[in-house]
N, C-alpha and C positions, 0 to 999 in steps of 0.2 A: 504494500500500500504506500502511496506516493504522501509526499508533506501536504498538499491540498486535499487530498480527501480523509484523512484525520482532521483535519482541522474542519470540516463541512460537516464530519462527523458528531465533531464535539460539538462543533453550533448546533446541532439538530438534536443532540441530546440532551444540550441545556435548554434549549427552546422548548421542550418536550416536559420535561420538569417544569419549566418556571411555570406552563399552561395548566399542570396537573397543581400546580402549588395552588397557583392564583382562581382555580376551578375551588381547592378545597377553601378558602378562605373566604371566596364569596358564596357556597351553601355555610359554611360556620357563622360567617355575619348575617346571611340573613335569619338564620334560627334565633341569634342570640341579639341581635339590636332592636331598639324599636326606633321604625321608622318617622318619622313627621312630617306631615307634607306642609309646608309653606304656609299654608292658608288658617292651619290649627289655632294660633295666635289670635287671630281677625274672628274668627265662631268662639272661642273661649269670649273675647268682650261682646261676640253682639248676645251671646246666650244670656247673661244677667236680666239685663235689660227687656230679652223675649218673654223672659219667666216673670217680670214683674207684670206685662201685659196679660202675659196669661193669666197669674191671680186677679187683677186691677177687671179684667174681663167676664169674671163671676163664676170661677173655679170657690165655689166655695165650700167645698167636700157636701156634709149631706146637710148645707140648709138651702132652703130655696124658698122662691115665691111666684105667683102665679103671674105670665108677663103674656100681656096683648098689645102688640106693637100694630095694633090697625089705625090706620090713619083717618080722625074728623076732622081737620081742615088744614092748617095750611102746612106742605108737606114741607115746605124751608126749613120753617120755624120748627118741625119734628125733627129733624136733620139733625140740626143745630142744639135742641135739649135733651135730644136722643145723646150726642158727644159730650155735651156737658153733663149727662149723668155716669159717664164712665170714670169721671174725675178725679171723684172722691175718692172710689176706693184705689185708684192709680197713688193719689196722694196720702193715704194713707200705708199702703204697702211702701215708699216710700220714704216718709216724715217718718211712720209708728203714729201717727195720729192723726185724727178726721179735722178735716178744713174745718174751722166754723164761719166762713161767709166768702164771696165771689174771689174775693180779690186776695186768699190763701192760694188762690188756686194758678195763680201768677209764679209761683214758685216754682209750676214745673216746666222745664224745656217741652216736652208735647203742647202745651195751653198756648205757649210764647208763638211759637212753630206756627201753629193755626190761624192763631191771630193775624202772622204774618202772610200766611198763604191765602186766608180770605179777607182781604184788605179791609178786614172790619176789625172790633175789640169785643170780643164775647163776656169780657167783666163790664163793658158800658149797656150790650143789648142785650144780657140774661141776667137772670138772679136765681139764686138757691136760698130755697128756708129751708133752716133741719128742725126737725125738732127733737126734744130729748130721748126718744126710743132710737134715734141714728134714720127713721127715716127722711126723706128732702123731698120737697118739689123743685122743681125748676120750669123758669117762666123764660120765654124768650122772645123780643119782638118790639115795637114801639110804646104800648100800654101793657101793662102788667098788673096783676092784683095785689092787693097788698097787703101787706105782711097778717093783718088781722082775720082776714079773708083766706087768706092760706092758712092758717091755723083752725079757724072753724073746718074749712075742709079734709084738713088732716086726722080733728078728733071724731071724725065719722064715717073717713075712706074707709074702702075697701080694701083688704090686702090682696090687691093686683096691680103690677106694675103696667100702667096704660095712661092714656091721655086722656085728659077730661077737661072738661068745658067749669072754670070757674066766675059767672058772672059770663061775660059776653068772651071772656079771654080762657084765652088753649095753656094748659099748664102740663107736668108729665110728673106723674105722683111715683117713687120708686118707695116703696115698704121695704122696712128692714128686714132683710130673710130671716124663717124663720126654722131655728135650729131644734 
């Protein structure tokens, strides 16, 4: 055998090796690493914030109330106290504590957000009365009833979360579930 073909030899035997090393090293690693893809980081922070919507959305294991979301008039203005009744419990899962009036409800980046996306101010054209059971109405629109008048209709509702006609104005009664 000639000086070139040992040395072709040896190259092809080390190549041959290194292939069979570098073969066992990558099933070794993959058995024993854990991989992460890029993006793991970006869903670890949007998850928090998911799970708050989802409690704030009325996960509230076994209490519930009875909701009729049928529309008597004007469907904006349902729109609009339909979102503002998601608020509270967003701001409270949150804070750890129930808003007590419109403008707690400025505290959170969702409320701000909206404000800003429907070039209006939903703490100028809604209001919430709670009352001390944790239930609220909310009123939204140019007239509104007021506060005395939401009180009488609160100690007589029904526990159904629905829209009702208070005086000539549309209000949206949410009852505290009940566990």
């Amino acid at each position: 055998m000639g000086k070139p073909v040992k040395v072709l030899a040896t190259i092809a035997l080390v190549l041959v090796v290194a292939a069979v090393s570098f073969g066992a090293y990558v099933r070794w690693s993959l058995r024993h690493m854990h991989i992460e893809f890029p993006l793991a980081g970006l869903v670890n922070r949007i998850l928090p914030p998911a799970e708050i919507v989802a409690v704030a959305a009325g996960s509230h294991g076994t209490c519930s109330s009875a909701v009729d979301d049928t529309s008597i008039g004007d469907r904006e203005a349902e729109a609009e106290m339909s979102y503002i009744a998601t608020l509270p419990d967003l701001y409270k899962t949150t804070f750890g504590s129930s808003p007590s009036n419109m403008s707690d409800l400025n505290r959170l980046p969702e409320f701000e957000r909206a404000d800003s996306l429907n070039n209006h101010s939903f703490s100028q054209e809604c209001s919430i009365y709670f009352d001390k059971s944790g239930s609220f109405v909310v009123s939204c629109g140019h007239t509104r009833p007021s506060s005395k008048d939401v009180a009488a209709f609160m100690n007589k509702a029904p526990f159904v979360q629905k829209f009702y006609m208070v005086g000539k104005m549309e209000i949206l009664y949410i009852p505290v579930p009940k566990c």
